[in-house]
N, C-alpha and C positions, 0 to 999 in steps of 0.2 A: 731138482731143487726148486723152491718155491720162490719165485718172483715177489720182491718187497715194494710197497705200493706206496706212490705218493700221491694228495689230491690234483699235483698236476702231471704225473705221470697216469694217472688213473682217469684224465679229462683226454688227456690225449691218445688214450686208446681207445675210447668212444667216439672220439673222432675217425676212426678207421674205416675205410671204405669200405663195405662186402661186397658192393653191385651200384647201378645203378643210383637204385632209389633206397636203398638200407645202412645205415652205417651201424658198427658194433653196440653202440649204444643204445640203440632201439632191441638189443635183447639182453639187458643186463638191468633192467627192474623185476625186481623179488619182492612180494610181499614178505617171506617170511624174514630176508635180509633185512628191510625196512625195518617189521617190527623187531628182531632179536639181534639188531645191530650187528650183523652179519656184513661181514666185506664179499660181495657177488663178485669176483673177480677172481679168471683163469691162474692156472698155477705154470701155464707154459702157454704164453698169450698168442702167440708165432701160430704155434697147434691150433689153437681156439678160432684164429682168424682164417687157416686156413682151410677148413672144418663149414665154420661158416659163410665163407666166399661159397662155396660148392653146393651148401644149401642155398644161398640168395639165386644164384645164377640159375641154377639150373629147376628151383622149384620154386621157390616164392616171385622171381622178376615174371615170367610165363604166365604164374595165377593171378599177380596181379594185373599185367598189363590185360589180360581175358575177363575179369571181375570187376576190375577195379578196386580201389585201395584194401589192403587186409589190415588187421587188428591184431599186432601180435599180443598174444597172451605170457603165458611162461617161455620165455628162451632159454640162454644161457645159464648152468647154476654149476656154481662150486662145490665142490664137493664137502665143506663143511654146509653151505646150506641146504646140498640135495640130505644127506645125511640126515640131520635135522629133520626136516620133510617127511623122511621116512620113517624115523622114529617115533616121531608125534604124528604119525597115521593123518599126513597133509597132502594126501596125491603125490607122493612119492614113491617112488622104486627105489631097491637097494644102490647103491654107487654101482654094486657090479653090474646091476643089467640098468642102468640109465649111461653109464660107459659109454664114449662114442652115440651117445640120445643126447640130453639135457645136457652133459660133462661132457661138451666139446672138445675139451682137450684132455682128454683122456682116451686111450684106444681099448674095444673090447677084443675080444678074442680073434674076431676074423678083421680087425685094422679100424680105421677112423669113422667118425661119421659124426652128425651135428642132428640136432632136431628139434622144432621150434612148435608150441598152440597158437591158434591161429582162429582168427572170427572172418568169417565172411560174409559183409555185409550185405551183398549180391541174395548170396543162401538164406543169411537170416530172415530179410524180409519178404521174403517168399515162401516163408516157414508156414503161414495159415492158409495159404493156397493150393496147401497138398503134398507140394515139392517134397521128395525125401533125401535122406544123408546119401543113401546109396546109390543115388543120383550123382551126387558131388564124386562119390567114390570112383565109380565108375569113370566118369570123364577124367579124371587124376589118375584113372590106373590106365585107361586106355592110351595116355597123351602125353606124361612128363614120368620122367627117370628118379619114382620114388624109391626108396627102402619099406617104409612102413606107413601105415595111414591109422589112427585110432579116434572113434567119431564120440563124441558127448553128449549127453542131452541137452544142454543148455548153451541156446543160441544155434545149436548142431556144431558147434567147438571142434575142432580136430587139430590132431599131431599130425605133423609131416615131416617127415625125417630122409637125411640124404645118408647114403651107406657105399667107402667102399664097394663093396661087395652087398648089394642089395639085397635083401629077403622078401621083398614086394607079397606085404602081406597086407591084408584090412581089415580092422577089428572092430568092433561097437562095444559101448557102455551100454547104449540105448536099449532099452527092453524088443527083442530078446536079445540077449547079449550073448557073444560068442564072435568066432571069424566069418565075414563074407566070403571072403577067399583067400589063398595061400599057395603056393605052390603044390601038386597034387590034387586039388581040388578040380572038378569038372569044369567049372567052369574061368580057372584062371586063362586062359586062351582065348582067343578068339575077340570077335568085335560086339560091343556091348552097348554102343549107340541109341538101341533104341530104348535106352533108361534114362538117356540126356535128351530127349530130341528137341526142346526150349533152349538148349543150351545154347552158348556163344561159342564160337569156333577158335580154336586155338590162337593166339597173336602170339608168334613167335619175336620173341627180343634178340634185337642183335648190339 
């Protein structure tokens, strides 16, 4: 059943803790809600929140306290705005596979999961210096408990997503585009180090 919203029950879920340094509100601006007066708001908000505690804690508190601050891009969407998104060809995936991605409260097939675009300003401005995405990938795959990682061209942009049931995959927009790696591939194992070696060393949050 769909949760009926008021602007002060709708303030006070944005108040909601996920970790640390994130409250719910910090992933529930949509451009596309903005413009098509779109309500961005969960249909089972309990889900939504628990969804994204799991991604704060365990992937965005770690990358930020190692980077320093992130930039979140698209987090949260409703399923009428993801919907929308997808129709009008807006970086959008169907509802069924953004399920448990972007539609935190919604579960896909193998259970929960949350997933949030993300800027890293650490990344970005090291962008003319050489540094590449699969750099970032790498230290993310070697270091914190993703689901999925999908890199951008601009700014080097990426998804990071927390899953139940992980599928600890990495994908690129960026020319060539296709998977880094995936389960099955030769090179998902082992230690990958020396793609990061500038890197910062893990700060684990407690």
């Amino acid at each position: 059943m769909k949760k009926h919203w008021s602007v002060r029950t709708a303030e006070d879920f944005g108040r909601t803790r996920l970790s640390p340094s994130f409250f719910m509100r910090d992933f529930l601006h949509s451009e596309i809600a903005a413009i098509q007066s779109f309500q961005n708001l969960p249909d089972d908000p309990a889900a939504a929140v628990r969804s994204g505690r799991e991604l704060c804690t365990q992937l965005l508190e770690p990358l930020q306290a190692t980077f320093g601050r992130l930039a979140i891009r698209s987090g949260y969407r409703s399923q009428q705005v993801n919907e929308f998104g997808c129709r009008h060809r807006l970086s959008c995936a169907s509802n069924e596979k953004n399920a448990a991605r972007h539609i935190w409260d919604h579960r896909n097939k193998n259970g929960m999961g949350a997933l949030t675009s993300v800027v890293v300003p650490w990344l970005a401005d090291r962008i003319d210096t050489g540094i590449t995405w699969q750099s970032m990938a790498w230290w993310i795959h070697d270091n914190l408990p993703y689901s999925e990682l999908q890199f951008f061209p601009k700014l080097f942009a990426f998804n990071i997503g927390w899953h139940e049931v992980p599928k600890r995959t990495i994908y690129s927009f960026i020319e060539p585009r296709g998977y880094l790696t995936k389960p099955g591939f030769a090179n998902h194992t082992g230690d990958h180090s020396s793609f990061y070696v500038d890197f910062p060393k893990l700060v684990v949050v407690r």
